[in-house]
BALOBA-1460 file (C-alpha; in Angstrom, 3 decimals):
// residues 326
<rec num="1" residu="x" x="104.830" y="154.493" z="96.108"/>
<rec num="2" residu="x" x="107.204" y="156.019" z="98.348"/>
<rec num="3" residu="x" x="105.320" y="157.145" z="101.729"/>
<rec num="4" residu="x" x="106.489" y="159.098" z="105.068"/>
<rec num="5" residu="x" x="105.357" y="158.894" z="108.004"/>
<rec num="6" residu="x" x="105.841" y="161.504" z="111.177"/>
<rec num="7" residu="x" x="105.568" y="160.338" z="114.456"/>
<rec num="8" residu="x" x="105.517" y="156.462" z="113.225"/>
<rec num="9" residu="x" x="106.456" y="155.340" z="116.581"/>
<rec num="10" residu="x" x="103.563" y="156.559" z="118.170"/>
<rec num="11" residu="x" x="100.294" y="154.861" z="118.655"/>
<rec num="12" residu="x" x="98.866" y="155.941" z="115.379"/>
<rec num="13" residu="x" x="101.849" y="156.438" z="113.213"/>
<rec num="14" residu="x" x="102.756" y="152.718" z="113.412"/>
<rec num="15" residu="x" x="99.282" y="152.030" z="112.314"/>
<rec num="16" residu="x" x="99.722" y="154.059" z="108.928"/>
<rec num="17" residu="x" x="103.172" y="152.724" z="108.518"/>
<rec num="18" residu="x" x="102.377" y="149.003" z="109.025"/>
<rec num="19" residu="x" x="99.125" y="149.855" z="106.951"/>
<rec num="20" residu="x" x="101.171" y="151.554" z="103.905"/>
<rec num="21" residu="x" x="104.076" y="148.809" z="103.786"/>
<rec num="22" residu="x" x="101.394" y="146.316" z="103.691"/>
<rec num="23" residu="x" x="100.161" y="147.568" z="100.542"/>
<rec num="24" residu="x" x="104.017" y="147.530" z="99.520"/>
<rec num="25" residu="x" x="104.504" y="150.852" z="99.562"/>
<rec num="26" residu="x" x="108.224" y="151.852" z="100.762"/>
<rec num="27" residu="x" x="107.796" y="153.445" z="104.344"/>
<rec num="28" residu="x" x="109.855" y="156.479" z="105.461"/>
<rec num="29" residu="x" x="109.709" y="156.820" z="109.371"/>
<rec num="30" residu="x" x="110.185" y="160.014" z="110.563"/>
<rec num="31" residu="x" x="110.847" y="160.675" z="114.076"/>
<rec num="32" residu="x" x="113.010" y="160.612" z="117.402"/>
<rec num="33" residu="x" x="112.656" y="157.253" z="117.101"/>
<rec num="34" residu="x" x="112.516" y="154.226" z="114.574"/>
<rec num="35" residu="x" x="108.619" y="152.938" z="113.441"/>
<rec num="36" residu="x" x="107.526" y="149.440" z="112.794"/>
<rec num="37" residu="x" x="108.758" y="148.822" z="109.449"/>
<rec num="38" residu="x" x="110.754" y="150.688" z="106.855"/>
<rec num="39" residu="x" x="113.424" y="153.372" z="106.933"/>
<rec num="40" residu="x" x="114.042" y="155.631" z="109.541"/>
<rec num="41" residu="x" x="115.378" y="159.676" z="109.195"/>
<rec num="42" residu="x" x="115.721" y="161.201" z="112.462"/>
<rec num="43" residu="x" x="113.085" y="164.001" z="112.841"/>
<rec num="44" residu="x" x="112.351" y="165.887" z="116.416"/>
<rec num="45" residu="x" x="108.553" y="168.243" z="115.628"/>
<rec num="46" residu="x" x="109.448" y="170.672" z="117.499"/>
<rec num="47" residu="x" x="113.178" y="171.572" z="116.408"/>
<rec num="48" residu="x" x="113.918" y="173.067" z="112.911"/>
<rec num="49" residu="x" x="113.855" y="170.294" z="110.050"/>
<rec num="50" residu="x" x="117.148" y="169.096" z="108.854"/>
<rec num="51" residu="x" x="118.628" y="168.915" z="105.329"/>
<rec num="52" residu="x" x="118.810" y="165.643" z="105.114"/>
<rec num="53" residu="x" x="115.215" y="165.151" z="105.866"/>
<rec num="54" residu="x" x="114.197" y="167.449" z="103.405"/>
<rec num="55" residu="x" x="116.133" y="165.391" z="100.630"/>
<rec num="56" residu="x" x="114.423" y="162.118" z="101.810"/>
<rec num="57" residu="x" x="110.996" y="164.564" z="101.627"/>
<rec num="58" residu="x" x="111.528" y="165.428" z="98.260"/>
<rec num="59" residu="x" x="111.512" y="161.855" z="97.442"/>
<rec num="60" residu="x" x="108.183" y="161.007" z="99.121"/>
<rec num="61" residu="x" x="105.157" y="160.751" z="96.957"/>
<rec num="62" residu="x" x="103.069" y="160.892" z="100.093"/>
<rec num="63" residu="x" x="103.695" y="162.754" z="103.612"/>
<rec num="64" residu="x" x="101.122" y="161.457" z="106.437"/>
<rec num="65" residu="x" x="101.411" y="164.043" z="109.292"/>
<rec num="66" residu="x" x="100.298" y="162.037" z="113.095"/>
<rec num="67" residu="x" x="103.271" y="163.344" z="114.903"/>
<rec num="68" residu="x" x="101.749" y="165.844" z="117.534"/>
<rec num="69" residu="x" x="102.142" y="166.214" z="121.414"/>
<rec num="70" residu="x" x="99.062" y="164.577" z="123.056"/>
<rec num="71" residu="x" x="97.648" y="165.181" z="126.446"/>
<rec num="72" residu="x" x="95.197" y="167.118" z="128.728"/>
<rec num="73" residu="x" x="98.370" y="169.688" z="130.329"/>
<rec num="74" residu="x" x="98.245" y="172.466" z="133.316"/>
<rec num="75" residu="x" x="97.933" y="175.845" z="132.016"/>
<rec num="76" residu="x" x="101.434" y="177.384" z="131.490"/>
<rec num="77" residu="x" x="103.017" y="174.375" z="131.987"/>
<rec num="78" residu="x" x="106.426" y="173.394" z="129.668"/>
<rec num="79" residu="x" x="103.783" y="170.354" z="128.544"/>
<rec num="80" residu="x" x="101.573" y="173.442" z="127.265"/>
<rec num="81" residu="x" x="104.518" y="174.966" z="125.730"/>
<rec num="82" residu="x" x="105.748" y="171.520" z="124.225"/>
<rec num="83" residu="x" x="102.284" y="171.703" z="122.715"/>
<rec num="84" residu="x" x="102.768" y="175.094" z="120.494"/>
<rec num="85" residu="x" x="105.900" y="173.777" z="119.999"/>
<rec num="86" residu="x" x="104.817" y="170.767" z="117.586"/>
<rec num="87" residu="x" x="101.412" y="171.246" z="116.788"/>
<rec num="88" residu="x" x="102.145" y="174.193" z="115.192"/>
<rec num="89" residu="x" x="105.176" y="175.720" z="114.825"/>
<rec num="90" residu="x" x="106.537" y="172.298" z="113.748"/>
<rec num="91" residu="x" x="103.282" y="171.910" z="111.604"/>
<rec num="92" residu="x" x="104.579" y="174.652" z="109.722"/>
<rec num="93" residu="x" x="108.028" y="173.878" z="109.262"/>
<rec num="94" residu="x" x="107.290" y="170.511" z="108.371"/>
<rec num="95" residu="x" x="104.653" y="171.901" z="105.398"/>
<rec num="96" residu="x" x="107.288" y="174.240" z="104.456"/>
<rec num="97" residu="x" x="109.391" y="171.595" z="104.205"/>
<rec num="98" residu="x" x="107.015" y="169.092" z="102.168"/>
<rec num="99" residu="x" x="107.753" y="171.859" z="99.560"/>
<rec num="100" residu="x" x="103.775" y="170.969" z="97.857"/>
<rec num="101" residu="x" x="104.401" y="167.385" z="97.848"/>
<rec num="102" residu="x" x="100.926" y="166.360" z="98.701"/>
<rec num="103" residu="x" x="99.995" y="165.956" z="102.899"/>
<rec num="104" residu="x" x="97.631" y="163.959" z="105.075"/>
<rec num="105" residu="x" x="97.506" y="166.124" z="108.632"/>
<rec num="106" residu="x" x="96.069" y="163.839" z="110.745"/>
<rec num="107" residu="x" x="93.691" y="166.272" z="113.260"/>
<rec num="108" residu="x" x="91.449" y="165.728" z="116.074"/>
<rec num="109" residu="x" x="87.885" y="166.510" z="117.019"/>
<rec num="110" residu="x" x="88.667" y="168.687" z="119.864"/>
<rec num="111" residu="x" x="89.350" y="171.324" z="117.052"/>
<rec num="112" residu="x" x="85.873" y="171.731" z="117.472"/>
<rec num="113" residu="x" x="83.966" y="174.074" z="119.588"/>
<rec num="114" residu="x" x="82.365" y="172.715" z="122.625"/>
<rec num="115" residu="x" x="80.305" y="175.486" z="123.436"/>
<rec num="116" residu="x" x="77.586" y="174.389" z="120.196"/>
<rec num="117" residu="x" x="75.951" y="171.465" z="120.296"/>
<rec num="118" residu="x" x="77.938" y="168.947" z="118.638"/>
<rec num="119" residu="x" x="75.169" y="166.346" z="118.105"/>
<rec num="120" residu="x" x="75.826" y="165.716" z="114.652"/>
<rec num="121" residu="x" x="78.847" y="167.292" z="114.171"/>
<rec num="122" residu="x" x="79.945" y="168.267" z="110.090"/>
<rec num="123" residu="x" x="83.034" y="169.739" z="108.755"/>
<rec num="124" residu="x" x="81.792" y="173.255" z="108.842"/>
<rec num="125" residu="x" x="81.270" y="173.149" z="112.819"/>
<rec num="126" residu="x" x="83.705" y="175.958" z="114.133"/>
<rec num="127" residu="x" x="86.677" y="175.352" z="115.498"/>
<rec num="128" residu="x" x="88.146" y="179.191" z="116.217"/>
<rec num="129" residu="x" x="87.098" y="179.572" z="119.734"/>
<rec num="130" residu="x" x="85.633" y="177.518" z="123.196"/>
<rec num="131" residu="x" x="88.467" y="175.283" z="123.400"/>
<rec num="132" residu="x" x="89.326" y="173.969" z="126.697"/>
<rec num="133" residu="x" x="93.168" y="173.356" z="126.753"/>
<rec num="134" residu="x" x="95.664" y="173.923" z="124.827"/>
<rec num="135" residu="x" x="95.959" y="170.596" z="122.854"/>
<rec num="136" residu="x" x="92.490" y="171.927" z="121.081"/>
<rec num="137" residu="x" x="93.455" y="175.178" z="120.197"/>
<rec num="138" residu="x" x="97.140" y="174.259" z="119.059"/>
<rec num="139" residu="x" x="95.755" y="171.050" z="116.446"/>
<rec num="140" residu="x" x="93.057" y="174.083" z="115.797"/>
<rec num="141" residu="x" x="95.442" y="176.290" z="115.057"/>
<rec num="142" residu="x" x="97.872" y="173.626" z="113.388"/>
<rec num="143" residu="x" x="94.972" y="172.737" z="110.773"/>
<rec num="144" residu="x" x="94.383" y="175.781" z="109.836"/>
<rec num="145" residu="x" x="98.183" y="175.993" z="108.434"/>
<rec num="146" residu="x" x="97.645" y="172.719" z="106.650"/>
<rec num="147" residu="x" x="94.390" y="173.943" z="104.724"/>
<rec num="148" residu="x" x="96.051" y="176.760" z="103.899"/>
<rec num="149" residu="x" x="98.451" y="174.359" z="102.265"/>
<rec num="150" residu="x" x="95.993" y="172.299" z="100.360"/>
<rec num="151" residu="x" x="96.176" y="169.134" z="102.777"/>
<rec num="152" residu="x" x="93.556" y="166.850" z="103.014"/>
<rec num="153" residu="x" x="93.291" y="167.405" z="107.262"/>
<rec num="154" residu="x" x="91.450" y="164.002" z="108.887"/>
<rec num="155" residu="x" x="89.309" y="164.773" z="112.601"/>
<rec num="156" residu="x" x="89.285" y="161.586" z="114.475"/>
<rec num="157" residu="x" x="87.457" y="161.187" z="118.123"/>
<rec num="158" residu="x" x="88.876" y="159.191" z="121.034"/>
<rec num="159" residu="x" x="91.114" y="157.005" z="119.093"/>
<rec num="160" residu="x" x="91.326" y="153.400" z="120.401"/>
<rec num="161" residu="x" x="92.578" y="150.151" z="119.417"/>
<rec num="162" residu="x" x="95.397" y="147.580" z="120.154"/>
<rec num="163" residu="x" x="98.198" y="149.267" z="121.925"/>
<rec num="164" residu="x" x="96.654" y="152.527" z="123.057"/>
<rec num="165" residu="x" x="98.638" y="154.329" z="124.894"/>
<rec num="166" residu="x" x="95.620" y="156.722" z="126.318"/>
<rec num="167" residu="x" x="92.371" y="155.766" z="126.424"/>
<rec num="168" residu="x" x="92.781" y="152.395" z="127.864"/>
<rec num="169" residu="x" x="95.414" y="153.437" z="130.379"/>
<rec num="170" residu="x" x="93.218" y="155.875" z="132.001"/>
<rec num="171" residu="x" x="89.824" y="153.810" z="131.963"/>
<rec num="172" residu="x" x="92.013" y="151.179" z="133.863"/>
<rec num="173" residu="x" x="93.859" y="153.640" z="136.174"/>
<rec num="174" residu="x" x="90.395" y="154.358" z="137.369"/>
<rec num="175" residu="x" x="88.506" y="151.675" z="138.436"/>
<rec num="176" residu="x" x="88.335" y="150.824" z="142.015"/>
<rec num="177" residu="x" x="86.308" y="147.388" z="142.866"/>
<rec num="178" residu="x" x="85.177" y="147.163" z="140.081"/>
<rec num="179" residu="x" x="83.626" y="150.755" z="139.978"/>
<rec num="180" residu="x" x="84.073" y="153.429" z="137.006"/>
<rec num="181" residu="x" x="82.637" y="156.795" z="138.014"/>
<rec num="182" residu="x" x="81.818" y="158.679" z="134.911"/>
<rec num="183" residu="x" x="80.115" y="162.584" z="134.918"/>
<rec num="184" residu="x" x="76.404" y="163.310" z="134.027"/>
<rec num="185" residu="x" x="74.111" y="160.811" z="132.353"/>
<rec num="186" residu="x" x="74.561" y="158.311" z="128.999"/>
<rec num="187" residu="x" x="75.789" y="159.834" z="126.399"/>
<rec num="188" residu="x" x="76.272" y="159.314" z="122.384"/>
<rec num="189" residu="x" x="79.925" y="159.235" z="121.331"/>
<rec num="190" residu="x" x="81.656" y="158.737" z="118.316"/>
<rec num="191" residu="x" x="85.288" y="156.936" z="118.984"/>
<rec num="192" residu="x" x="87.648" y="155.830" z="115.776"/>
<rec num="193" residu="x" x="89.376" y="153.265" z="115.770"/>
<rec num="194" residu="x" x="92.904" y="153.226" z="115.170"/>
<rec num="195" residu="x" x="92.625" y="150.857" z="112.145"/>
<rec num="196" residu="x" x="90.113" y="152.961" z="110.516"/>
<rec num="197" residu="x" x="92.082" y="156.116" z="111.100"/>
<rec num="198" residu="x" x="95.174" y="154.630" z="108.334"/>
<rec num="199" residu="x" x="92.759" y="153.304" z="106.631"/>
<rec num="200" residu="x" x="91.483" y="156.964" z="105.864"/>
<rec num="201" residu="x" x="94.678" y="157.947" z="105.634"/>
<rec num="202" residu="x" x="96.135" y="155.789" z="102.935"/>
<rec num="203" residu="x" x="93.090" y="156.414" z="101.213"/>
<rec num="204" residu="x" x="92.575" y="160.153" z="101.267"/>
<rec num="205" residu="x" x="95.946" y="160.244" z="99.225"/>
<rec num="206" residu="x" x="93.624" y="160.913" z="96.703"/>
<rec num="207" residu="x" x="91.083" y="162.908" z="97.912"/>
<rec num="208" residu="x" x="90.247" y="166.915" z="97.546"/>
<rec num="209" residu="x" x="92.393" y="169.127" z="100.215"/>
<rec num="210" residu="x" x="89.831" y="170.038" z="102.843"/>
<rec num="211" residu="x" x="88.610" y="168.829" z="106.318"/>
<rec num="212" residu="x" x="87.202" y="164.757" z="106.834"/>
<rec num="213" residu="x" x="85.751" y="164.079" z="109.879"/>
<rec num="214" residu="x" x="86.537" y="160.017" z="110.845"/>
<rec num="215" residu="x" x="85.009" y="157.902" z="112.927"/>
<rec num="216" residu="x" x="83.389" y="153.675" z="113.763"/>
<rec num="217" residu="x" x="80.065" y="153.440" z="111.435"/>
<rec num="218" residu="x" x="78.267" y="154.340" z="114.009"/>
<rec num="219" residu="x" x="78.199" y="156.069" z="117.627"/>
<rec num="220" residu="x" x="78.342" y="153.733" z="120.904"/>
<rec num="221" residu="x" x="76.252" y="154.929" z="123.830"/>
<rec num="222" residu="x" x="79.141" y="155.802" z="126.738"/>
<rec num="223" residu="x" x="78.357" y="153.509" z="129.325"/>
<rec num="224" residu="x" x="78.055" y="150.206" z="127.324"/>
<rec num="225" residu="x" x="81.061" y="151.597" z="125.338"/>
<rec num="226" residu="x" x="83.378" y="151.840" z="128.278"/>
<rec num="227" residu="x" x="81.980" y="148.153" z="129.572"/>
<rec num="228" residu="x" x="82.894" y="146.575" z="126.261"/>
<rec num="229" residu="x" x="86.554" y="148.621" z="126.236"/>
<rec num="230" residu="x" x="87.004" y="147.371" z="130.155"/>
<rec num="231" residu="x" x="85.810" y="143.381" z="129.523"/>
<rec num="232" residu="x" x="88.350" y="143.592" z="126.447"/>
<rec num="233" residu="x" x="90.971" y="144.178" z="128.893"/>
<rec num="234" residu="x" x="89.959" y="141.764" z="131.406"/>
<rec num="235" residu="x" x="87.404" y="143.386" z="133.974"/>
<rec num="236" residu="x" x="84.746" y="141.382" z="133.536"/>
<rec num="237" residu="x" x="81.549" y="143.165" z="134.848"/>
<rec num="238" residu="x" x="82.143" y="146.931" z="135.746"/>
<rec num="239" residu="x" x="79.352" y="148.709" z="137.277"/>
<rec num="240" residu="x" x="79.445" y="152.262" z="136.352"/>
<rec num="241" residu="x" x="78.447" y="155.097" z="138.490"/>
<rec num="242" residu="x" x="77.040" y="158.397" z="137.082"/>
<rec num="243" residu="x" x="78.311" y="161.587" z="138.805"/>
<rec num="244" residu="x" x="75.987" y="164.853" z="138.876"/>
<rec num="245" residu="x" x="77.401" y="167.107" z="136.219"/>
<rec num="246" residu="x" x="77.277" y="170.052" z="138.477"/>
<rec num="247" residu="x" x="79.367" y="167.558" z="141.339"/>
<rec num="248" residu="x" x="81.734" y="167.082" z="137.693"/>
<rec num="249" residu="x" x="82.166" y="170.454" z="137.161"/>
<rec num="250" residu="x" x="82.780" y="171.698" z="140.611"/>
<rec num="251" residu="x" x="85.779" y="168.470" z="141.092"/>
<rec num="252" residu="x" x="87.567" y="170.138" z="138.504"/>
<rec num="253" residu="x" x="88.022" y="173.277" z="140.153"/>
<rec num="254" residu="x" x="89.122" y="171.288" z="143.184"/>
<rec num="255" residu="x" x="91.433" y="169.266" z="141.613"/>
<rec num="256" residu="x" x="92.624" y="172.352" z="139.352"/>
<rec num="257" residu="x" x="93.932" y="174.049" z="142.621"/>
<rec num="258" residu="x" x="95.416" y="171.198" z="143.432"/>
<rec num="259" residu="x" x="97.061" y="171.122" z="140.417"/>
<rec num="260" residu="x" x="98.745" y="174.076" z="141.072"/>
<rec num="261" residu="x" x="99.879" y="173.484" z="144.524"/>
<rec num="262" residu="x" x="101.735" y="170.592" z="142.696"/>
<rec num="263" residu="x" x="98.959" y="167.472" z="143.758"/>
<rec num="264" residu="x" x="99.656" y="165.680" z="140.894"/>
<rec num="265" residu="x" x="96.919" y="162.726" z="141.252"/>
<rec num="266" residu="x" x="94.485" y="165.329" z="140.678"/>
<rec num="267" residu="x" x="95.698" y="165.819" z="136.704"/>
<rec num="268" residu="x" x="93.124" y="163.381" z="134.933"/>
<rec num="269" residu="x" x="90.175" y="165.642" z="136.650"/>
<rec num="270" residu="x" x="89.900" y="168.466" z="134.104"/>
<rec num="271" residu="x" x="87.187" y="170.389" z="132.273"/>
<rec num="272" residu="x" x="88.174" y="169.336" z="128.689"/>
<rec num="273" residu="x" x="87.903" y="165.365" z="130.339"/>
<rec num="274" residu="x" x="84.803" y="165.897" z="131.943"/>
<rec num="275" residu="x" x="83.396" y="168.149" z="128.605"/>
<rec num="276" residu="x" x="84.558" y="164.508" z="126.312"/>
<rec num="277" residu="x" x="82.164" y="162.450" z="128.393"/>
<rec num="278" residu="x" x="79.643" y="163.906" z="129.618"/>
<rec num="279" residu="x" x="78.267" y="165.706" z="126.484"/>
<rec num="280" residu="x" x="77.272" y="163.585" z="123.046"/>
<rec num="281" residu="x" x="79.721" y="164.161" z="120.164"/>
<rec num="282" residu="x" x="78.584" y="162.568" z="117.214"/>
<rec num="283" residu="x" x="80.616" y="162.820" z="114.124"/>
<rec num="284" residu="x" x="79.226" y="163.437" z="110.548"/>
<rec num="285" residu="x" x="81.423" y="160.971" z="108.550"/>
<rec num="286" residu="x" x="78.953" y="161.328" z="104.850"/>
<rec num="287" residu="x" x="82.567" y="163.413" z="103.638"/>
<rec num="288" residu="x" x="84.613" y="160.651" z="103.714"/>
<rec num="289" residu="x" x="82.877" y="157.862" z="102.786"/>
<rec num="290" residu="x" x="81.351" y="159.940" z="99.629"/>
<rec num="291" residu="x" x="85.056" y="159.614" z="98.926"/>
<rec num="292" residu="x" x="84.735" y="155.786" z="98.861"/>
<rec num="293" residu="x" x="86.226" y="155.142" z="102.615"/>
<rec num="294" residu="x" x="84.853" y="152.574" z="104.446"/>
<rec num="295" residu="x" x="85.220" y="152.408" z="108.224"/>
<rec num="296" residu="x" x="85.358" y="148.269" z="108.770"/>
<rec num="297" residu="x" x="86.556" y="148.584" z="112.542"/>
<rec num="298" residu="x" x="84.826" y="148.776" z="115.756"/>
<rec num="299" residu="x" x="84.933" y="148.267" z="119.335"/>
<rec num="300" residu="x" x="84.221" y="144.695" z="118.991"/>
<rec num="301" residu="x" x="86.956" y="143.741" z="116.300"/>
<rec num="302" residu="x" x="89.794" y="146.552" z="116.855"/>
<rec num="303" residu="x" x="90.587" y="144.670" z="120.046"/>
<rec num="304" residu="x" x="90.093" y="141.757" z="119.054"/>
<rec num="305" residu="x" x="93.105" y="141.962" z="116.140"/>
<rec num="306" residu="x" x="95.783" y="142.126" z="118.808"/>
<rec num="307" residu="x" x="98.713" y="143.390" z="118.439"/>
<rec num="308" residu="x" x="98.893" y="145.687" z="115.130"/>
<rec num="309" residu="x" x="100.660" y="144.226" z="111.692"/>
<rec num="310" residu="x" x="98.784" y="145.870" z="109.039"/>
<rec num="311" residu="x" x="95.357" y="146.516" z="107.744"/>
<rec num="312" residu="x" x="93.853" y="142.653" z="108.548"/>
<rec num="313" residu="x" x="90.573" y="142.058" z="107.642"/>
<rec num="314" residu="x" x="88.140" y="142.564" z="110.530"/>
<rec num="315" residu="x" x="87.527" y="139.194" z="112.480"/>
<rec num="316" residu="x" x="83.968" y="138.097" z="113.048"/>
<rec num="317" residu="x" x="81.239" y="138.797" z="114.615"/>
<rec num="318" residu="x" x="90.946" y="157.572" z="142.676"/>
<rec num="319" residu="x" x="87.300" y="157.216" z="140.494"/>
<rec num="320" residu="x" x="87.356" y="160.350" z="138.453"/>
<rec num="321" residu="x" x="86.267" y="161.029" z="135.329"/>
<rec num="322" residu="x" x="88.475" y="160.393" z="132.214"/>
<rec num="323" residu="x" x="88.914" y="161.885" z="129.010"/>
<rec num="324" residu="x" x="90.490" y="161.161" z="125.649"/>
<rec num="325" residu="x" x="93.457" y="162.643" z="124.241"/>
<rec num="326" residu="x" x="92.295" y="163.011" z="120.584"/>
């Protein structure tokens, strides 16, 4: 099986394409830059697709879409533009370009909308209004596109696992001695890790076109969640700190204007980062695993596999608050 990859040198393309050629499938990398493993055709998402990448598409039996532009940006900034630029209007010249050839579009659950209660959260939740940058309405918008195509369109939360790029990063940046402030009280969240997220996508090669929402087995409450991700990574025994919602909520206008005054250590301090904390988002995964997926992952293993080579068996048993990108 011939499968290709966008954005395989990114935190979760490399997954899927280390996943895939460890099933021996041949790996087509698509991208600025080379993935892990297998061939490599030179692919920018937001510039028009070449010719010669449409002759190595018309050779793939699969397409796996996890190129997108990531992030938490200013309004009207060139990051928000950047955004448009390859969540959708390079979604839909890469689907043009698959030419039916069928397409995994890996999503996110900020498509949904935050203004409902997303306790248990199922496919049908909308997803056409509330969101709270620009990274949730272009993937929003993005999706769309790909159901109209017949993809099979995966919604991951808070992806995490060796080598993220995100998550980690920012929980790190933002302890100070040994203190994590994090807005309003415990929460439930569902995360997904990395691992699980090729796993779903290798697998839903086969399923129905439509929306699967992907996630661990189960939701973590926030606080331990956060202690387990910060011990993983070497800080021991971090207290955390719960910050008013309405004190939350009133920092991000603060650090908003500075934001545009150009005080740039005020960018992590945002509504949509303060909305994926403080609120429980609990994914309805019955979907996918009535398709015969399996998450096997979770906090306590997806660390613990190091750095990434394929789809291993699971081993044994400033203070602001941050968000995550997916």
């Amino acid at each position: 099986m011939r499968i290709a990859v966008t954005g395989a040198s990114g935190f979760c393309g490399s997954q899927v394409a280390r996943a895939a050629a460890a099933t021996g499938a041949e790996v087509l990398c698509l991208g600025r830059r080379p993935g892990p493993t297998g061939q490599h055709a030179y692919w920018d998402a937001a510039a028009p697709v070449s010719a010669g990448v449409r002759a190595a598409l018309r050779e793939a039996d699969l397409l796996v879409h996890c190129a997108a532009a990531v992030g938490d940006p200013a309004p009207g900034s060139p990051a928000e533009a950047e955004q448009y630029a390859v969540n959708v209007a390079g979604t839909e010249r890469l689907l043009t370009a698959a030419a039916g050839r069928p397409v995994v579009w890996v999503s996110s659950a900020s498509v949904y909308d935050p203004r409902l209660s997303r306790h248990l959260v199922r496919e049908d939740h909308p997803t056409a209004g509330g969101h709270l940058n620009a990274y949730g309405r272009t993937k929003a918008v993005g999706e769309r596109l790909a159901l109209a195509a017949g993809a099979v369109v995966l919604r991951p939360r808070a992806v995490y696992g060796p080598g993220d790029p995100h998550l980690v990063p920012r929980l790190l940046a933002r302890v100070r001695r040994g203190v994590l402030l994090l807005p309003g009280g415990d929460v439930d969240l569902s995360l997904t890790a990395v691992q699980n997220l090729a796993d779903a996508c290798l697998a839903a090669a086969g399923w129905e076109g439509g929306a699967y929402n992907i996630a661990d087995r189960l939701p973590y409450r926030r606080d331990e969640a956060v202690r387990q991700v910060l011990r993983s990574h070497g800080i021991a025994d971090p207290r955390v700190v719960h910050l008013p919602l309405r004190a939350a909520h009133f920092a991000t206008r603060i650090a908003r204007t500075a934001r545009t005054v150009g005080f740039d250590r005020a960018a992590g301090l945002t509504p949509y980062a303060v909305d994926q904390l403080a609120h429980s988002v609990v994914l309805d995964t019955t979907r996918a695993r009535s398709q015969g997926w399996t998450p096997r992952w979770d906090l306590g293993t997806a660390f613990a596999a190091g750095t990434p080579t394929g789809p291993a068996a699971p081993t044994a048993g400033s203070t602001g608050p941050v968000g995550a990108p997916r």
